[in-house]
Short mmCIF file of the C-alpha atoms (twelve columns), coordinates in Angstrom:
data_MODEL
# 
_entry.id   MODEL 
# 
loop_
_atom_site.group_PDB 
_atom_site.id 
_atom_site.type_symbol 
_atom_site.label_atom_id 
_atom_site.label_alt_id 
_atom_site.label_comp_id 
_atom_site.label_asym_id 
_atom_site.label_seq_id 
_atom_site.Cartn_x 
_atom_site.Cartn_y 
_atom_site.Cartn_z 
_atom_site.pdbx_PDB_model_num 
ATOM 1   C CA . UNK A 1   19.220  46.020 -1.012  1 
ATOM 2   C CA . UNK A 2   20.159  43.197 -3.547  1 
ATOM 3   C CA . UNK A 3   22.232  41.253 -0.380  1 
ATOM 4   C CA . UNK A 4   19.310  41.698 1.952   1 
ATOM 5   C CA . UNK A 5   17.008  40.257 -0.523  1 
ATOM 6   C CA . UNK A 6   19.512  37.594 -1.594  1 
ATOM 7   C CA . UNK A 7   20.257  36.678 1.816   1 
ATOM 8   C CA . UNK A 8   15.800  36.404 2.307   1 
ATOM 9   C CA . UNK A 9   16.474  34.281 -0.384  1 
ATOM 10  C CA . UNK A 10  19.223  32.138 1.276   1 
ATOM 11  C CA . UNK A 11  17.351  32.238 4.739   1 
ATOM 12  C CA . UNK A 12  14.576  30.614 3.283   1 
ATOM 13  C CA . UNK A 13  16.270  27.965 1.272   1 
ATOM 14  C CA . UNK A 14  18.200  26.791 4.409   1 
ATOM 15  C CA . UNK A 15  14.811  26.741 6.743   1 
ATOM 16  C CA . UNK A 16  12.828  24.838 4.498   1 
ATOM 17  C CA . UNK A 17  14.785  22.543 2.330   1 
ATOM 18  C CA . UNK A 18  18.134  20.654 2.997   1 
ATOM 19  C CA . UNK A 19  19.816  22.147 0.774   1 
ATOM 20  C CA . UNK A 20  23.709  24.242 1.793   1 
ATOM 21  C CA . UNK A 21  23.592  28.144 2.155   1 
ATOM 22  C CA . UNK A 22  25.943  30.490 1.380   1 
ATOM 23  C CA . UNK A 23  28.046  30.813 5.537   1 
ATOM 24  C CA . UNK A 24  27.505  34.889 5.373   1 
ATOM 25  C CA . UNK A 25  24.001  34.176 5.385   1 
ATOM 26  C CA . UNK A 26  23.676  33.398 8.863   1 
ATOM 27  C CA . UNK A 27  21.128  33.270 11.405  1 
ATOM 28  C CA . UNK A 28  18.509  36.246 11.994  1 
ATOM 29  C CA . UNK A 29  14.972  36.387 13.337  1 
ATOM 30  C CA . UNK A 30  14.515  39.367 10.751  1 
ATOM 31  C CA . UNK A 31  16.099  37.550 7.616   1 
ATOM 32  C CA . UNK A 32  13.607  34.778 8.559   1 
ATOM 33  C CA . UNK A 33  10.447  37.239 8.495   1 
ATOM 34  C CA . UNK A 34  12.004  38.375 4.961   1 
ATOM 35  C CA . UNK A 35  12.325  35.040 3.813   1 
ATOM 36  C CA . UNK A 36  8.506   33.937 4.275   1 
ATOM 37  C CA . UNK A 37  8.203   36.028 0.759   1 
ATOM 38  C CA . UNK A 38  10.194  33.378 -1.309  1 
ATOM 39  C CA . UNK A 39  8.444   30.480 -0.298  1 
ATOM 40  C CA . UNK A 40  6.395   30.062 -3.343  1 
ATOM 41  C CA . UNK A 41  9.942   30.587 -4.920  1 
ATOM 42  C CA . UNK A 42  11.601  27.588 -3.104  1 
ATOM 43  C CA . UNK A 43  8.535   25.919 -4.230  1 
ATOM 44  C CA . UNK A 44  9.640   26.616 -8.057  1 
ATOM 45  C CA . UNK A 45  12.941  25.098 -7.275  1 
ATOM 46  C CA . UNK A 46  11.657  22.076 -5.339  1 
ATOM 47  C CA . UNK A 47  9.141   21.471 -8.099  1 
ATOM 48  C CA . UNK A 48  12.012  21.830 -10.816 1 
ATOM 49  C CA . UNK A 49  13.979  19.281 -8.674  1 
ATOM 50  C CA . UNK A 50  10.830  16.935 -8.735  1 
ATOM 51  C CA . UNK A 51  10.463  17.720 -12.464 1 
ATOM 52  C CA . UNK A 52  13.889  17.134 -13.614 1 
ATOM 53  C CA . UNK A 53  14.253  13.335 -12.038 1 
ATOM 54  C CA . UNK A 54  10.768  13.046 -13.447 1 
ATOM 55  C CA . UNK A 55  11.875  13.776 -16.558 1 
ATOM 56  C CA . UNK A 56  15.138  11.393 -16.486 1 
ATOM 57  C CA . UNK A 57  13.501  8.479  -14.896 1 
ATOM 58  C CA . UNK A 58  10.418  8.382  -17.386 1 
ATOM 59  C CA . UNK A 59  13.763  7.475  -20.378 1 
ATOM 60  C CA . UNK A 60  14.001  4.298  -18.219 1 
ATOM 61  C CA . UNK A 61  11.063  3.114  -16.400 1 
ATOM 62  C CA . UNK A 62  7.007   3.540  -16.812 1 
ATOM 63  C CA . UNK A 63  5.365   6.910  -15.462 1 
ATOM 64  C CA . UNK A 64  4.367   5.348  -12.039 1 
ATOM 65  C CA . UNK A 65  8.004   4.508  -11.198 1 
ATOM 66  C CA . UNK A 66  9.451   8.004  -12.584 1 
ATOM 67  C CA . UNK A 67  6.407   9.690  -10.282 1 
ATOM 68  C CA . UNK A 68  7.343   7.945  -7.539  1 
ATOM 69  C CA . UNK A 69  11.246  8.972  -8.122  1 
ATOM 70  C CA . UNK A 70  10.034  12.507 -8.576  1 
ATOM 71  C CA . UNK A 71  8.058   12.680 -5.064  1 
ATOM 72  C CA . UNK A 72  11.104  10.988 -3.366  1 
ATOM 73  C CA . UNK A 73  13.223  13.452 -4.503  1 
ATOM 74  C CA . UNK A 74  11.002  16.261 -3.583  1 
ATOM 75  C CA . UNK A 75  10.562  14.690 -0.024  1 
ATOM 76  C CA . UNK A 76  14.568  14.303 0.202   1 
ATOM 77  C CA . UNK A 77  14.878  17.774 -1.015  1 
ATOM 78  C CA . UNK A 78  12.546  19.363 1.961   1 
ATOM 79  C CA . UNK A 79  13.109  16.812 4.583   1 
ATOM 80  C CA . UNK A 80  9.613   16.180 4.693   1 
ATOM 81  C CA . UNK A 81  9.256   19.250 6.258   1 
ATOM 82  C CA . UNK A 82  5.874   19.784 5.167   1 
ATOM 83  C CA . UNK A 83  4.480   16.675 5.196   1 
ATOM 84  C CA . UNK A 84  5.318   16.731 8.988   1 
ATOM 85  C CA . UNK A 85  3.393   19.787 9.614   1 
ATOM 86  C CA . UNK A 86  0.597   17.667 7.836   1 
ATOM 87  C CA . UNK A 87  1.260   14.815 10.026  1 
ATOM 88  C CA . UNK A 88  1.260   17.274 13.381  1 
ATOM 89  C CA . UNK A 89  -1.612  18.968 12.125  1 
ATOM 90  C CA . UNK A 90  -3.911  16.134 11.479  1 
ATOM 91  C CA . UNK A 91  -2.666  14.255 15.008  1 
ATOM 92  C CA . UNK A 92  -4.159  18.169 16.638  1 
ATOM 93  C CA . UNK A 93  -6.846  18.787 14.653  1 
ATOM 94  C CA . UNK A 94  -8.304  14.479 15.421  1 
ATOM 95  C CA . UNK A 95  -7.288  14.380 18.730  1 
ATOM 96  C CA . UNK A 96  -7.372  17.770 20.699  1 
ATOM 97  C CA . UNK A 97  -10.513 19.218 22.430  1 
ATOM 98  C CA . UNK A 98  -9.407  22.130 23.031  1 
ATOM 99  C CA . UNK A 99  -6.416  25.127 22.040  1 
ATOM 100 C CA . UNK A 100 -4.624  23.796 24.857  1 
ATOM 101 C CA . UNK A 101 -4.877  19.956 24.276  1 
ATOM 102 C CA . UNK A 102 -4.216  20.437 20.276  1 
ATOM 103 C CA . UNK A 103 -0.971  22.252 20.117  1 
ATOM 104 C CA . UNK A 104 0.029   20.066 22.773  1 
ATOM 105 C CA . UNK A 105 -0.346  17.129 20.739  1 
ATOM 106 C CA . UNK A 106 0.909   18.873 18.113  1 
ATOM 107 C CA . UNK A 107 4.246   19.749 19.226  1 
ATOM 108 C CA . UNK A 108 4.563   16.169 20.842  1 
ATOM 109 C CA . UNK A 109 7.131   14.656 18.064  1 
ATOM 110 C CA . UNK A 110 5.619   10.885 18.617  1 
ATOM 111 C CA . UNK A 111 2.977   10.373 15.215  1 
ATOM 112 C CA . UNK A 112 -0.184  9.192  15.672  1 
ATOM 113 C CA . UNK A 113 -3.297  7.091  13.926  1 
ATOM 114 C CA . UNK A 114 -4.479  10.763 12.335  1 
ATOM 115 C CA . UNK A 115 -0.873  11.679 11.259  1 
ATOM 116 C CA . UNK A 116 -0.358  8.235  9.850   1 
ATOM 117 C CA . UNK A 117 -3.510  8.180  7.963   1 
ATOM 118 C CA . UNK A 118 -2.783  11.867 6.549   1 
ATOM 119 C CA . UNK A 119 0.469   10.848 5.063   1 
ATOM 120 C CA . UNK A 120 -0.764  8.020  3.577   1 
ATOM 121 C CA . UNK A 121 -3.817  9.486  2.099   1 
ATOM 122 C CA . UNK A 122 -1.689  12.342 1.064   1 
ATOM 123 C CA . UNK A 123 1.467   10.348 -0.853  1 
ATOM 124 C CA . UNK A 124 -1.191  7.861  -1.880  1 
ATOM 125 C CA . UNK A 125 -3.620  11.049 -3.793  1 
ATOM 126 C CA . UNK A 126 -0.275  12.583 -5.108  1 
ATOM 127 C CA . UNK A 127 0.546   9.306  -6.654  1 
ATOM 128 C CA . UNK A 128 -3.081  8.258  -8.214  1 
ATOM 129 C CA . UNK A 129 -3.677  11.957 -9.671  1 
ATOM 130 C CA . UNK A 130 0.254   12.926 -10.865 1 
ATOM 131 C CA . UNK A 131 0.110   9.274  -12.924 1 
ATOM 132 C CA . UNK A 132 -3.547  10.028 -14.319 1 
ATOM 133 C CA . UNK A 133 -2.359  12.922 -15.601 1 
ATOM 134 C CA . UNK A 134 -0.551  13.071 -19.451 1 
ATOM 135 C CA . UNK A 135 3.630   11.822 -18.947 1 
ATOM 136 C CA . UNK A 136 4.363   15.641 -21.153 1 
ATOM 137 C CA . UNK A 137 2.371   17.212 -17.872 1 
ATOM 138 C CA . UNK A 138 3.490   16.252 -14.947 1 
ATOM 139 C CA . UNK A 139 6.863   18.324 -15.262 1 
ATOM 140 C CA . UNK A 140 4.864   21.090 -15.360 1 
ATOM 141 C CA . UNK A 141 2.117   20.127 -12.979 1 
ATOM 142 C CA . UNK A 142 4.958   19.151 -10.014 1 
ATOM 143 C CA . UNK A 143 6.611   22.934 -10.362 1 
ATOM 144 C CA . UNK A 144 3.298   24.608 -10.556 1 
ATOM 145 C CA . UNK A 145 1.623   22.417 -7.840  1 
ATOM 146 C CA . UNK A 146 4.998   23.406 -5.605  1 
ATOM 147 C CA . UNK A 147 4.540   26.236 -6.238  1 
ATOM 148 C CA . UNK A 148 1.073   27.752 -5.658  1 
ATOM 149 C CA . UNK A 149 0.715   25.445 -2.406  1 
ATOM 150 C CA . UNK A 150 3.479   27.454 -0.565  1 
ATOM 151 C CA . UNK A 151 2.126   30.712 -1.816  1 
ATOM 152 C CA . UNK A 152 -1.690  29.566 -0.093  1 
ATOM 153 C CA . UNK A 153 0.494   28.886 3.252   1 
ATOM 154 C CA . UNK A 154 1.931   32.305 2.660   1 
ATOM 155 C CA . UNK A 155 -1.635  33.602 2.839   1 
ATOM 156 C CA . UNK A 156 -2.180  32.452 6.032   1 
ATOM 157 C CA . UNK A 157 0.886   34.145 7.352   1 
ATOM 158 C CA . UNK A 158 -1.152  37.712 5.787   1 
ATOM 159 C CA . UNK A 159 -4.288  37.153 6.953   1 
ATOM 160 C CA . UNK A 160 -4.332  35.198 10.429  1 
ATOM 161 C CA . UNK A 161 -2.003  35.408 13.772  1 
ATOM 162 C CA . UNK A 162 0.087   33.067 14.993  1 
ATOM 163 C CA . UNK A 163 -1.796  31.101 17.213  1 
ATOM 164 C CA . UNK A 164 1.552   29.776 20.215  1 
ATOM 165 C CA . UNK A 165 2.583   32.140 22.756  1 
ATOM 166 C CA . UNK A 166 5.819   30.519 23.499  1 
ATOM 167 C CA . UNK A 167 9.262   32.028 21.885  1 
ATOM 168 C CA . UNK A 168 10.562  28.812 21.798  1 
ATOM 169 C CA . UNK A 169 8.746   27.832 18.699  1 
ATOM 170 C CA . UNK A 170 11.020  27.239 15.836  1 
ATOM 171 C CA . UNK A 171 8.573   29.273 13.239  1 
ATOM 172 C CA . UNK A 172 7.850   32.091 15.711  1 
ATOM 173 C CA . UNK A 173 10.324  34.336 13.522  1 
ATOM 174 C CA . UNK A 174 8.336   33.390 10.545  1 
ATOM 175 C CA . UNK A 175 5.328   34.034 12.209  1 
ATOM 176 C CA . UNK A 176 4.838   37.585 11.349  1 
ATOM 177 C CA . UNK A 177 2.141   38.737 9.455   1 
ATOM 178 C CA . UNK A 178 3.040   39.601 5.979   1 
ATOM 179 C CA . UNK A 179 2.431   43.120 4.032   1 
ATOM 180 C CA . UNK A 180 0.893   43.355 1.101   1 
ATOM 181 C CA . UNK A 181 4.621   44.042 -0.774  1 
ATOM 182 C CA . UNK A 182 5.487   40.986 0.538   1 
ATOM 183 C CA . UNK A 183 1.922   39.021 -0.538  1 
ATOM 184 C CA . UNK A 184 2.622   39.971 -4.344  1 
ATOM 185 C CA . UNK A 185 6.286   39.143 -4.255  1 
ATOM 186 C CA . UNK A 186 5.055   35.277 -3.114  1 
ATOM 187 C CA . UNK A 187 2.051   35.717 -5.566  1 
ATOM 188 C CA . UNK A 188 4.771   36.822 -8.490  1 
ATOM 189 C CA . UNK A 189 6.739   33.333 -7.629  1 
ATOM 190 C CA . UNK A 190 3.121   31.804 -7.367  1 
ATOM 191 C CA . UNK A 191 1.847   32.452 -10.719 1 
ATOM 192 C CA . UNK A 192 5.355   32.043 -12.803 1 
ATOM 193 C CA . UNK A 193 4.389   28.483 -13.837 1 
ATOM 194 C CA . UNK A 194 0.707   29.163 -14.097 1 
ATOM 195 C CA . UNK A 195 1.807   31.166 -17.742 1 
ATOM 196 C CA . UNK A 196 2.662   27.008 -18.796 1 
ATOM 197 C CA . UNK A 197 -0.883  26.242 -18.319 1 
ATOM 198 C CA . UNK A 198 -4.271  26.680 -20.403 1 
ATOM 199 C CA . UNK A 199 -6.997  28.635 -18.707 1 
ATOM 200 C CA . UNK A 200 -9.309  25.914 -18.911 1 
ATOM 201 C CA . UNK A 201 -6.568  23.854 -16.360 1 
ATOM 202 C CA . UNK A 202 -5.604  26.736 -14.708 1 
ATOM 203 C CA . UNK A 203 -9.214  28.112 -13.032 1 
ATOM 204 C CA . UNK A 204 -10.221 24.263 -11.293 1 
ATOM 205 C CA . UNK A 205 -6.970  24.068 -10.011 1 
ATOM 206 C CA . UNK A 206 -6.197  27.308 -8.507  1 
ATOM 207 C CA . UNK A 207 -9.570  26.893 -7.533  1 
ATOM 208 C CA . UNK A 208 -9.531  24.130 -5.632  1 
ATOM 209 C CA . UNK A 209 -6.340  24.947 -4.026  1 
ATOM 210 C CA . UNK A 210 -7.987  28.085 -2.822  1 
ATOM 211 C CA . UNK A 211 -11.185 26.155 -1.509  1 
ATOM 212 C CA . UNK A 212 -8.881  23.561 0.560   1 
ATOM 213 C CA . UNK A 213 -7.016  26.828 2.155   1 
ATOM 214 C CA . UNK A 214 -9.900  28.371 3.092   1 
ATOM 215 C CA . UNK A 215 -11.298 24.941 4.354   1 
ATOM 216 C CA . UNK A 216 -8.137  24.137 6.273   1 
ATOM 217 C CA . UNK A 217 -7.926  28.152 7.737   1 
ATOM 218 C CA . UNK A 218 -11.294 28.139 9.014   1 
ATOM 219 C CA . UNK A 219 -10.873 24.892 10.977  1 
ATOM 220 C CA . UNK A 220 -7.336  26.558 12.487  1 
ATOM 221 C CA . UNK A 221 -9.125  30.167 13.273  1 
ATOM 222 C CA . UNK A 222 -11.718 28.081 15.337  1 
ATOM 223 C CA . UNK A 223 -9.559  25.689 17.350  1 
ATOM 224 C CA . UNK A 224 -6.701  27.724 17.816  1 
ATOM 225 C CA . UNK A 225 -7.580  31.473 16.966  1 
ATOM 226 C CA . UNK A 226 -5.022  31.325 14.832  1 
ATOM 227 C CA . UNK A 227 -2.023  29.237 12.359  1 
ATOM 228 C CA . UNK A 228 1.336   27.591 13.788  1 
ATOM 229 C CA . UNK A 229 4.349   26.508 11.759  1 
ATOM 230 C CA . UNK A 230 2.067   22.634 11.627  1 
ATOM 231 C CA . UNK A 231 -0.827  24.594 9.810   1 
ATOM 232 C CA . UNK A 232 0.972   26.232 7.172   1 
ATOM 233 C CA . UNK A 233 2.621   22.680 6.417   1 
ATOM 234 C CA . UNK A 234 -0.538  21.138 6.030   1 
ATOM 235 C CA . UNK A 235 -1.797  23.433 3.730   1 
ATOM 236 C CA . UNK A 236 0.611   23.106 1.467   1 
ATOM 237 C CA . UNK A 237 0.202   19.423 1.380   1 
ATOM 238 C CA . UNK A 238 -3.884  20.044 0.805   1 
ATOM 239 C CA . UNK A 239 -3.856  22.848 -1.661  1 
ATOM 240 C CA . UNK A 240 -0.790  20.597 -3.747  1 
ATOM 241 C CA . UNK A 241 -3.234  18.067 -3.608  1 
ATOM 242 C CA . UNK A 242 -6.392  20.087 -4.454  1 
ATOM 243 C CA . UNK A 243 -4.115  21.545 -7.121  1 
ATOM 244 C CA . UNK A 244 -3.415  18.152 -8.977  1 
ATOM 245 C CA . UNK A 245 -7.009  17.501 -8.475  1 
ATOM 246 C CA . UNK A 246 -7.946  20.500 -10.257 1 
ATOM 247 C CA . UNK A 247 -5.501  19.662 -13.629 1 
ATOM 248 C CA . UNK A 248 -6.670  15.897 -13.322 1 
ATOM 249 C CA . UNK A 249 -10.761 16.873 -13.297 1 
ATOM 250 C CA . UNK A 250 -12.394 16.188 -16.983 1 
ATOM 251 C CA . UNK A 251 -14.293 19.347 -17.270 1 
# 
């Protein structure tokens, strides 16, 4: 039971950051459907990365350089993986009629003007709202932000189908839909860093993170009846976002 889990573990470390795995691991379409439950988990550890060269940079240089250093190192860390589903997703989503035409486009690895813009309006609102917020919390902010973001994409994997036919889509085997066992491992991950918070930061932010998912889900459930490996990505980058705009609002 603890290797099975460990190995979840392991699967989803090596699927969605760069980062070396353990050679028994392996390769299984069933440890991927296990692994979907410690997303909001690799999220902790990408967040800590993001944190920790935050943390060392900002003894050198001013807050905008160390935030910049931090996101760099995040992006290094996951290979941009999500911020490419962002980029496919917004590319669909701008430019497809249709189901058809949009994961078309979406699968097409050439980027265009709605992926650019996405990416830029995305690093560009991570920047501005990370460096508006106090330097003492952003560590926290970056592992918490990480970390509730994956566990919104891991919503959609509960509560929606996958919306490609094909087998030959490289997140078909994460593409199953989630049991509630599952859900409240992720949501255990999820709300770890939350306990740093105060209430008062806590409610716009979750709360806003939950409004972009919802936002983002309804627009996938009409065009394509359902998410792809693309959608989840993108949430994750809108619901980090929404996050940080939640902590950064004056209420």
């Amino acid at each position: 039971m603890i290797r099975r889990e460990l190995g979840a573990f392991f699967a989803a470390l090596g699927y969605f950051t760069r980062l070396p795995v353990p050679a028994w691991v392996g390769y299984s379409p069933d440890g991927l459907v296990r692994a979907a439950r410690y997303l909001p988990a690799i999220g902790l550890l990408v967040g800590g990365v993001g944190s920790l060269v935050f943390w060392l940079a900002l003894q050198v240089w001013a807050q905008p350089v160390a935030v910049v250093l931090a996101m760099v190192a995040t992006i290094a860390l996951t290979g941009a993986f999500h911020e490419d589903g962002l980029s496919d997703t917004a590319d669909g989503l701008g430019g497809g009629w249709d189901k058809e035409k949009i994961l078309a486009i979406m699968k097409d690895s050439r980027v265009g003007s709605y992926g650019v813009i996405a990416i830029v309006l995305a690093l560009l609102g991570k920047f501005a709202l990370l460096v508006s917020l106090p330097a003492g919390e952003v560590a926290v902010a970056l592992i918490a932000g990480h970390a509730v973001s994956r566990f919104c994409a891991v919503s959609l994997m509960t509560t929606m189908d996958y919306a490609r036919d094909d087998e030959s889509s490289k997140a078909r085997p994460v593409a199953s839909r989630l049991g509630t066992g599952p859900l409240l491992v992720a949501l255990l991950f999820a709300g770890l860093p939350l306990i740093l918070l105060a209430p008062a930061q806590i409610v716009p932010a979750v709360a806003l993170a939950a409004l972009a998912t919802l936002w983002l889900a309804a627009k996938c459930r009409r065009w394509l009846g359902g998410y792809t490996g693309d959608c989840l990505g993108a949430v994750q980058q809108l619901a980090e976002i929404a996050f940080y705009l939640g902590l950064a609002a004056h209420i």
